[in-house]
N, C-alpha and C positions, 0 to 999 in steps of 0.2 A: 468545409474544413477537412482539409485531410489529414488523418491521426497514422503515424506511423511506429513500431518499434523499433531499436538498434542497441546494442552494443550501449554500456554505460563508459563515454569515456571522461578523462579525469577531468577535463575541463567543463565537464556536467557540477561535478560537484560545488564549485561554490554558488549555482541556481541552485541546488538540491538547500544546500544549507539554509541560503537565502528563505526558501519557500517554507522550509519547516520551521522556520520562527517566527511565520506569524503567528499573530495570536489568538486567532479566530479560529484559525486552521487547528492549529494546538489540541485548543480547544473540543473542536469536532472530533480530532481524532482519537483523543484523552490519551490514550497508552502510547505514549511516545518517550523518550529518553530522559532519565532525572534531570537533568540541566540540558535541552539542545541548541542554550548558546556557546556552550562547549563545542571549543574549533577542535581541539585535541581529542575527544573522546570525538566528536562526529566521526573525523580522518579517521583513528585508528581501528572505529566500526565497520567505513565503507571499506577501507584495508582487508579486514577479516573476511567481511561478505564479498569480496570484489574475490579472493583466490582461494574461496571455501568451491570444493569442486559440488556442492550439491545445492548450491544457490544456484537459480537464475536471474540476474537480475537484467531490465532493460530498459533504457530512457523514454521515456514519451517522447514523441513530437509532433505540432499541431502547424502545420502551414511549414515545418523546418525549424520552428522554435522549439527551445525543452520547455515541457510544463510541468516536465515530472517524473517521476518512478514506478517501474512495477516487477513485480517478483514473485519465485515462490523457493518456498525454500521447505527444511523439516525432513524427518525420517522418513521412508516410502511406510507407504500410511497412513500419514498423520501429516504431511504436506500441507502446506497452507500459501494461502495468496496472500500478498499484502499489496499497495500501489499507494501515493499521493499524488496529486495533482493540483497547481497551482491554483490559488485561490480566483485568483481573478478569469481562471477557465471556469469555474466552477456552473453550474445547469447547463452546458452544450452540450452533450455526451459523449465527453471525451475519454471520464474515467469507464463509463461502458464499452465505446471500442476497443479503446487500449488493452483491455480486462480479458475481454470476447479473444482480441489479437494474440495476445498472451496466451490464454486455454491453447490457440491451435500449435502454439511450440507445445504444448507440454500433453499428449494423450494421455497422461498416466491418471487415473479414480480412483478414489476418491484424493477430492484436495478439496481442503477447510477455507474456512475465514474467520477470523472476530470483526465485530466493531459494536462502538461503544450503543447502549439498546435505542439510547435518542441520536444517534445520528443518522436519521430517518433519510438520507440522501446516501449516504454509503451502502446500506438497505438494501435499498432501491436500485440499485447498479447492481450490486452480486446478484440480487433475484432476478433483476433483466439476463441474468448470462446464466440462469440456471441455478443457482445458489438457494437451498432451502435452508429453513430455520429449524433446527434438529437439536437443539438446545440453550439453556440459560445457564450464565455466569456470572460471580462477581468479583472486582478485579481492583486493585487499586492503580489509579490513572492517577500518573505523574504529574501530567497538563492540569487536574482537576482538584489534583489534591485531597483526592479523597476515595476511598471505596465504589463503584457505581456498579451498575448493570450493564451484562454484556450478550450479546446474541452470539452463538454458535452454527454456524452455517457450515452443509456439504451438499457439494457438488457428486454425485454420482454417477456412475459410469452410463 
């Protein structure tokens, strides 16, 4: 399978919308948007982050299909990755190429990550691309409804 990055363009968005209401997905990612069946607050997020000049954001794609997003965004210093990937790509390792792809736009060190501490497969992909566990957090997840535990990862120069 070949994993590519490009340009997010608009007609990404209603896959991106699409993918992030599953429920599963949600779930796994817990810190996601108070309501993300919200068509109006999705738009006027990707709006913000599509012409904020210190975002990067880029579409997945696996064979020419989108399965997803990835990004980094944050003050130099405190940069942080984020990405989703379509649930039905999920164990091929796509969110690890894509992830790896990513790093090589961006040289700039240290850049962060969160994810929630049981989502033992988002984990697993930052540390595949370098990503250490350099602290604990707790965080209240919208998807989850509650308080939970979160992993602090950095990537070092």
């Amino acid at each position: 399978m070949h994993i590519a990055l490009r340009e997010v363009h608009d007609s990404d968005l209603p896959v991106f919308f699409r993918q992030m209401n599953d429920p599963e997905a949600l779930h796994m990612a817990a810190f996601t948007a108070k309501d993300p069946a919200d068509r109006d607050a999705f738009d006027a997020h990707w709006k913000r982050i599509r012409s904020s000049a210190g975002v990067l954001n880029r579409t997945v794609l696996a064979d020419g299909d989108v399965v997803g997003h990835a990004a980094v965004y944050g003050e130099p210093g405190e940069r942080e990755v984020t990405y989703w990937i379509d649930r039905a790509y999920w164990g091929r390792g796509i969110a690890t190429a894509a992830l790896r792809a990513l790093l090589t736009e961006v040289p700039e060190r240290p850049l962060h990550a969160r994810a929630a501490a049981d989502n033992a497969g988002s984990v697993r992909v930052l540390e595949k691309c370098g990503f250490r566990v350099g602290g604990h957090d707790r965080g209240f997840a919208n998807a989850r409804g509650e308080e939970i535990d979160e992993l602090v990862l950095t990537l070092e120069g």
